[in-house]
C-alpha positions as CSV (number, residue, x, y, z in Angstrom):
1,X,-26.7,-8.8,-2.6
2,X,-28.5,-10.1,0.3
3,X,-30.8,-7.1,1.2
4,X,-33.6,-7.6,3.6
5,X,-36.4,-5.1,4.0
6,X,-35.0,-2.6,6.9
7,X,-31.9,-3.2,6.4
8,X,-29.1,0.0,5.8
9,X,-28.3,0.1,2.0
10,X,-24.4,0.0,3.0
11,X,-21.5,-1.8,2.0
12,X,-18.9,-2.6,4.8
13,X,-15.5,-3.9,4.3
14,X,-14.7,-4.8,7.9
15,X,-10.7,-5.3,7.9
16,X,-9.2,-7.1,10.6
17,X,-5.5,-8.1,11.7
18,X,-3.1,-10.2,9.3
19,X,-5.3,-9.5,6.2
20,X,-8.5,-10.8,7.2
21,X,-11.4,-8.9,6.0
22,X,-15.1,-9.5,6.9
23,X,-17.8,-8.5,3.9
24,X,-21.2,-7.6,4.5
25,X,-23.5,-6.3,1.6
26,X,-26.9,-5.1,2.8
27,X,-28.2,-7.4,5.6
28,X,-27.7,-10.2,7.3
29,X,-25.0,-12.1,5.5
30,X,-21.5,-11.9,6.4
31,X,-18.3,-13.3,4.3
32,X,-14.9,-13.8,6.1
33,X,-12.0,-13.7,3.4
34,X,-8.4,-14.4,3.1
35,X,-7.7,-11.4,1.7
36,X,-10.1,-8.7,0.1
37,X,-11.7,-11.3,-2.8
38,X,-9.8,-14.1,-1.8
39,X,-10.7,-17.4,-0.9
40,X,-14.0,-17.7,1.9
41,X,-12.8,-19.0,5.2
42,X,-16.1,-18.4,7.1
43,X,-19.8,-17.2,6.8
44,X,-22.1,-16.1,9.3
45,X,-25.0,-14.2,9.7
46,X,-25.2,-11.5,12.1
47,X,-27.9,-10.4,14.5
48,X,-28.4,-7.3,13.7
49,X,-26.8,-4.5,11.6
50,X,-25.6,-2.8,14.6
51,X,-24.0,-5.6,16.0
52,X,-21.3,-6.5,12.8
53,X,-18.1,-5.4,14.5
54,X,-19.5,-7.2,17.8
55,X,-19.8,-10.3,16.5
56,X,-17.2,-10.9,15.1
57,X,-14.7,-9.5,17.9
58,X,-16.9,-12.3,19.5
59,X,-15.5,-14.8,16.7
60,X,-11.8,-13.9,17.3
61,X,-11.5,-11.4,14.5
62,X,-11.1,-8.2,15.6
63,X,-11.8,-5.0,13.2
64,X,-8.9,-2.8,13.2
65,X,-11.1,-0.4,10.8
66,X,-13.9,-0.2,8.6
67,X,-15.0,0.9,4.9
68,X,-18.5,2.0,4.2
69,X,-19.6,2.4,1.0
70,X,-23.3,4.2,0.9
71,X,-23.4,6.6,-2.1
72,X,-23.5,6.1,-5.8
73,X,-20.2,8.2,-6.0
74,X,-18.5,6.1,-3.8
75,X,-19.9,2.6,-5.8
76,X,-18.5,4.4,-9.5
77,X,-14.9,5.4,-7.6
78,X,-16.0,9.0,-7.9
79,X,-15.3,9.2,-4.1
80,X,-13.6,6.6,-1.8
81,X,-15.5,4.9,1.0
82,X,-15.6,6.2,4.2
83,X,-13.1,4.8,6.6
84,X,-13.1,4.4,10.0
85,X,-10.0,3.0,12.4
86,X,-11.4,1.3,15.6
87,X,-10.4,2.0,18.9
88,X,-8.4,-1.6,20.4
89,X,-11.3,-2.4,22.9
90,X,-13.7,-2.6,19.9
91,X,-16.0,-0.4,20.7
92,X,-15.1,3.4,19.7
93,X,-14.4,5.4,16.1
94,X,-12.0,6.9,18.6
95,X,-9.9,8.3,15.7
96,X,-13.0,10.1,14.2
97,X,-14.2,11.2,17.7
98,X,-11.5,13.1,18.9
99,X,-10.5,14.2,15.3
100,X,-13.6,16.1,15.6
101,X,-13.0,17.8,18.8
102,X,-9.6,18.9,17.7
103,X,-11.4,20.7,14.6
104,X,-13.8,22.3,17.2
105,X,-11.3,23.5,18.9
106,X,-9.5,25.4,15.8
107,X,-12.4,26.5,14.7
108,X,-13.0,28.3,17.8
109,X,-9.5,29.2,18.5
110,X,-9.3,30.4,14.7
111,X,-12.8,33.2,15.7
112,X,-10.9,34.5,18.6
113,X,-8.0,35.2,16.6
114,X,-5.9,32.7,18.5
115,X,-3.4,31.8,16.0
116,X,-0.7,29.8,17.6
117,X,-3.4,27.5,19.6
118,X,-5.5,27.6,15.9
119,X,-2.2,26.7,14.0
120,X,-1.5,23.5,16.6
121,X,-5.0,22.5,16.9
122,X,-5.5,22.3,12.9
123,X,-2.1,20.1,12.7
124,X,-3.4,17.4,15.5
125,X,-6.5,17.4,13.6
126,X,-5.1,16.5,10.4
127,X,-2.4,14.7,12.0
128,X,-5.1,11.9,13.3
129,X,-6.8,12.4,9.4
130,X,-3.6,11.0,7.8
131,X,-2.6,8.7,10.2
132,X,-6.1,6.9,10.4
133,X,-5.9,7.3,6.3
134,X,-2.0,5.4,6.3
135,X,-3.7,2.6,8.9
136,X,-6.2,2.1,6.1
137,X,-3.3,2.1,3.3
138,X,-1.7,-0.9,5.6
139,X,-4.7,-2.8,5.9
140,X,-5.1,-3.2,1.7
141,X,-1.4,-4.0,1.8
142,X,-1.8,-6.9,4.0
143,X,-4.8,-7.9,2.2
144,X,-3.3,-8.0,-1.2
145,X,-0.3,-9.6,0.3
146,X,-2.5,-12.6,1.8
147,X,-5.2,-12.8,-1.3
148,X,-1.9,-13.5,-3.7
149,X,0.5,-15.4,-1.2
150,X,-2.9,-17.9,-1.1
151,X,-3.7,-17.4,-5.2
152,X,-3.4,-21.3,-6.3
153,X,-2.2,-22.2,-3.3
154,X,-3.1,-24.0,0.1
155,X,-1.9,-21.8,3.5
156,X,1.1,-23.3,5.3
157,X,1.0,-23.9,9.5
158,X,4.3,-20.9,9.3
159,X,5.7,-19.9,5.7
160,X,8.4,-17.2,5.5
161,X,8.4,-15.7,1.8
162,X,8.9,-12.1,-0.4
163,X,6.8,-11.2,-3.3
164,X,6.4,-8.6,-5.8
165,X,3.6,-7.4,-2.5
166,X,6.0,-6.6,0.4
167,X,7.8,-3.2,-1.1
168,X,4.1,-1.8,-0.4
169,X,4.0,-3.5,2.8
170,X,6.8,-2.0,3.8
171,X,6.2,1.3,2.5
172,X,2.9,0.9,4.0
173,X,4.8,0.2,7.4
174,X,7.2,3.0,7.6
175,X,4.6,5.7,5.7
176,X,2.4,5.0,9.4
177,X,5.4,5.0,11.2
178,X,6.5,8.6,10.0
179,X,3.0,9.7,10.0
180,X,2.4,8.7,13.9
181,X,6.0,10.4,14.8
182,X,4.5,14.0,13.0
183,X,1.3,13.4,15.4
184,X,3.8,12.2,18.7
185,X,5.4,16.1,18.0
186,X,2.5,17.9,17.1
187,X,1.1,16.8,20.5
188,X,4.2,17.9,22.3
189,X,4.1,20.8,20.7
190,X,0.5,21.8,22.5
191,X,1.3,20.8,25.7
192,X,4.7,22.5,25.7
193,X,2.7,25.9,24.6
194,X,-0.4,25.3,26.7
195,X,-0.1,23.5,29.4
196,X,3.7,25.0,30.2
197,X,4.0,28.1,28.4
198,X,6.9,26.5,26.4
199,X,7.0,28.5,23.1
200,X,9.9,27.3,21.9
201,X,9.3,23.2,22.0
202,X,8.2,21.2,19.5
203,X,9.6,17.5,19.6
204,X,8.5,15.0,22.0
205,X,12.2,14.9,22.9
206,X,12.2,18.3,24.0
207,X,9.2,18.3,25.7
208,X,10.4,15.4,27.8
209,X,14.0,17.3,28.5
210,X,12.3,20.4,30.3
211,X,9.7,18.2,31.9
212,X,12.9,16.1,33.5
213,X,14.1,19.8,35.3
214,X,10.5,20.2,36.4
215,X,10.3,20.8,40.5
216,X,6.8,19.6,40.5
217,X,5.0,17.8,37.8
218,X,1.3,18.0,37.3
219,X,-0.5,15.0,35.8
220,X,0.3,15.8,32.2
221,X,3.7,16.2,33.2
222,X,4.2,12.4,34.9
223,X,1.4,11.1,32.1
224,X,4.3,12.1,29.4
225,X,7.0,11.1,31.2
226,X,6.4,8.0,32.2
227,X,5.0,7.0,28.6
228,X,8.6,8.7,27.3
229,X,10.6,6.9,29.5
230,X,12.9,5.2,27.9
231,X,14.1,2.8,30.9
232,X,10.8,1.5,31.7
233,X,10.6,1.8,28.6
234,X,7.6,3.7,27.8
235,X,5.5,3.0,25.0
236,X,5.9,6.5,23.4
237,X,9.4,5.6,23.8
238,X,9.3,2.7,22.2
239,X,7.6,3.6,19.2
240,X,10.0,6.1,19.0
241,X,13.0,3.6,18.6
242,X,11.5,2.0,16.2
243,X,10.7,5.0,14.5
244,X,14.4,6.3,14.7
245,X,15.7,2.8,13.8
246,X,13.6,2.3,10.4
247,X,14.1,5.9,9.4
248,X,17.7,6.8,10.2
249,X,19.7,3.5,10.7
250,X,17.7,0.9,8.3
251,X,15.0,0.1,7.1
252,X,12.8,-2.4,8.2
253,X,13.2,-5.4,5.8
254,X,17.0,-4.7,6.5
255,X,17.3,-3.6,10.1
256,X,18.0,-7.6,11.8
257,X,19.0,-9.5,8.4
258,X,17.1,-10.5,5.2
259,X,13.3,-9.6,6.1
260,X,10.7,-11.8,5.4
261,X,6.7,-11.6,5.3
262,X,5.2,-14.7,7.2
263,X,2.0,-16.5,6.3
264,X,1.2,-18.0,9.2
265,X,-2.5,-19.5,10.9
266,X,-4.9,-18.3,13.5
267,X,-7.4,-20.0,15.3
268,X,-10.9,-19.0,13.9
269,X,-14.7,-19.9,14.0
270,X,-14.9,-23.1,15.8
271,X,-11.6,-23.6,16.2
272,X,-10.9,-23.2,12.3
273,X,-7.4,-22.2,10.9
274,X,-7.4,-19.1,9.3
275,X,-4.6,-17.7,7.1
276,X,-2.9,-14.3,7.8
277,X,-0.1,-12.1,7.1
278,X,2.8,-11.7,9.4
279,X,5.8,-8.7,10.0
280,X,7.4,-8.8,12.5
281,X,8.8,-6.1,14.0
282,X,12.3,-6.6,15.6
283,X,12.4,-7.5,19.5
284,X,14.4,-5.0,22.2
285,X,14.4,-2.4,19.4
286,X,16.8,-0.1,21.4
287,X,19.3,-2.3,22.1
288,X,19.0,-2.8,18.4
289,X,19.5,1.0,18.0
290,X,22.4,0.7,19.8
291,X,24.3,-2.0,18.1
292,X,23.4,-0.7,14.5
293,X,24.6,2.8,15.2
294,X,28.2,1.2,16.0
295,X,28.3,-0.3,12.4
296,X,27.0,-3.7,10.8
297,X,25.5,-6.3,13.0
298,X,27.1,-8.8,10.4
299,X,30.9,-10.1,10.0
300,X,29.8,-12.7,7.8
301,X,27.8,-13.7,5.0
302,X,27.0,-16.9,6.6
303,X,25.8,-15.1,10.1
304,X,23.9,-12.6,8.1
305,X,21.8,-16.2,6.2
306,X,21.7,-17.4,9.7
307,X,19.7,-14.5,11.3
308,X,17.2,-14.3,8.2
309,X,16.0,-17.9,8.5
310,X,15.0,-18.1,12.2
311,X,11.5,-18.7,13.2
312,X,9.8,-15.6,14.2
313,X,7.9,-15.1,17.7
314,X,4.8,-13.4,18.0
315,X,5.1,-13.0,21.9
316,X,8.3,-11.4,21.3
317,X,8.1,-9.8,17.7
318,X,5.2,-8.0,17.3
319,X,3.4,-8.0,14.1
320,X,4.0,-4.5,12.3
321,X,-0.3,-3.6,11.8
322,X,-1.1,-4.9,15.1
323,X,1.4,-3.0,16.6
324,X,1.2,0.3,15.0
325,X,-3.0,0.3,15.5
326,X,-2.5,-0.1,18.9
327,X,0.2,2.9,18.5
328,X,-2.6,4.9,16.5
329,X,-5.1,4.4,19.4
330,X,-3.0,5.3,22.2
331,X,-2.2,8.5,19.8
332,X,-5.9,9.3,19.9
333,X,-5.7,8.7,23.8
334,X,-3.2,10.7,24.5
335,X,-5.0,13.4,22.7
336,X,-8.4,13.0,24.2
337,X,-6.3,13.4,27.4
338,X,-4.2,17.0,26.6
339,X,-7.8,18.7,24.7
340,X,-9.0,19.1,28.0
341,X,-6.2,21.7,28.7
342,X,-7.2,23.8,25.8
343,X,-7.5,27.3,26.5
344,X,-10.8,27.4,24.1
345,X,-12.9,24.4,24.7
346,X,-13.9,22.6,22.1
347,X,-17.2,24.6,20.6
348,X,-20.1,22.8,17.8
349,X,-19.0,23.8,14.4
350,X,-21.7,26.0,12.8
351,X,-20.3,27.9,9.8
352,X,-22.4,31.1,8.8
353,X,-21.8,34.3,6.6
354,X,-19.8,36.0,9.1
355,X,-16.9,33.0,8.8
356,X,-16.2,32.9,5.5
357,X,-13.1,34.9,4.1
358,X,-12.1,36.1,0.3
359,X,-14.3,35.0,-2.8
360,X,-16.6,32.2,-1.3
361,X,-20.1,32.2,-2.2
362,X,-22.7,29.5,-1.0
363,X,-24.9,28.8,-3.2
């Protein structure tokens, strides 16, 4: 412990991209690690406790999300810590934020006996819960991954391997993936019902086919269609190819070859390597769609071995977390955008005697 007078008696697990995580105990003293409990790569000491997660965007290291651990419950594994996925410009719980006003909005949709707009409003709600909670679940899978790959071991400049680790990568990959697509429809389903009287809708697809026959689009209307476009493409459509690719044509450690995880090196603290964890996602994923719903991509063994070794490209293939926070964020955009066409504004939750339904008693 390094606990200064003042200071917040919190524990904070700040996870960032590749497996990184930054420790800080209560005070000053932060602890950047390969891995939760691997090997140090950095300390610092930050300026104050409100500036962690600004400081060390400020070192390169970017927090994707955050653990707090505050209560004894939490410290004895009676709870878990509180987790929090951060918004891509660093500076928003926008997850948590907007999660919020989506409860609000049931709540009060749920007292005027609103049901549909009630039933939609809970799912977006818990939608952003369990996709901010999968986000977490990939971050500890890229973390175990690095803290074992680098268990006895120096990190390489690039180093393409499989472990006993990647099945939970992956699983940790696609979970997100499926999670994000439930959230994507859930969305669609709102705007169809109230922002186009659309009962019947609820896919992101057929939002997007009615939109298309649309005379003249509002804002909402060119705000999804441009994101679902899938010539531009999109990034909505996008996600949704590598969605449909990993869920109905392969799966991702399959879908170009033999996958790999990569250990690879970023540039750190005073221009310092730092070890990370690499997946990369395939590059022009619907052309990829395209080939693998004629058949194999493979005639031969031999092509198959050549496609598995090539070096992978950042700039081209983006890495799996990276890509699917920035997917989870956008998610949490969109959704900030389509709550202001609620028919029931979102209302402070205050629950009293009158709200409570069957046999609960507060004691």
């Amino acid at each position: 412990m390094n606990s200064v007078a003042g200071s917040p008696q919190v524990f904070r697990v700040a996870w960032s991209t590749g497996g990184v995580v930054a420790i800080n105990e209560p005070g000053p003293d932060v602890r950047i690690q390969a891995g939760m409990g691997g090997p140090s790569v950095h300390e610092f000491r930050t300026t104050n406790h409100e500036n962690l997660f600004a400081d060390l965007w400020a070192l390169g290291l970017p927090t994707v999300g955050a653990s707090f651990a505050h209560s004894p419950d939490q410290f004895q594994g009676l709870r878990p810590p509180d987790f929090l996925a951060m918004s891509r410009d660093g500076k928003r719980w926008l997850c948590t934020e907007i999660r919020q006003r989506w409860r609000e909005v049931a709540v009060a949709a749920g007292r005027a006996n609103l049901m549909r707009l009630f039933d939609v409003a809970s799912r977006v709600a818990s939608g952003l819960t369990y996709s901010e909670l999968r986000l977490s679940d990939l971050l500890n899978a890229y973390s175990v991954q690095l803290r074992s790959h680098l268990h006895n071991a120096k990190p390489k400049d690039y180093q393409a391997f499989k472990d006993l680790n990647s099945p939970a990568v992956y699983r940790a990959i696609s979970a997100l993936f499926w999670e994000l697509a439930v959230l994507r429809d859930s969305l669609a389903e709102f705007a169809s019902a109230f922002c186009f009287s659309q009962l019947d809708i609820r896919s992101m697809s057929g939002l997007r086919r009615f939109l298309n026959r649309m005379q003249r689009p509002d804002q909402v209307a060119e705000q999804v269609l441009q994101i679902t476009d899938p010539a531009v493409p999109g990034w909505v459509a996008v996600f949704s190819s590598y969605r449909d690719l990993f869920t109905h044509l392969a799966p991702m450690e399959q879908a170009t070859g033999a996958g790999f995880a990569v250990q690879d090196l970023r540039v750190g603290p005073n221009g310092s390597p730092i070890p990370q964890i690499y997946y990369p996602l395939p590059s022009e994923v619907q052309e990829l769609n395209r080939l693998r719903s004629k058949g194999v991509l493979f005639n031969t063994m031999d092509e198959l071995a050549a496609a598995s070794s090539r070096r992978h490209d950042r700039t081209s293939e983006p890495d799996a977390l990276e890509y699917l926070h920035a997917c989870t964020d956008r998610f949490a955009l969109l959704a900030t955008a389509l709550i202001a066409r609620s028919p029931v504004p979102p209302t402070p939750i205050r629950i009293g005697p009158e709200d409570l339904r069957g046999p609960i008693r507060v004691e």
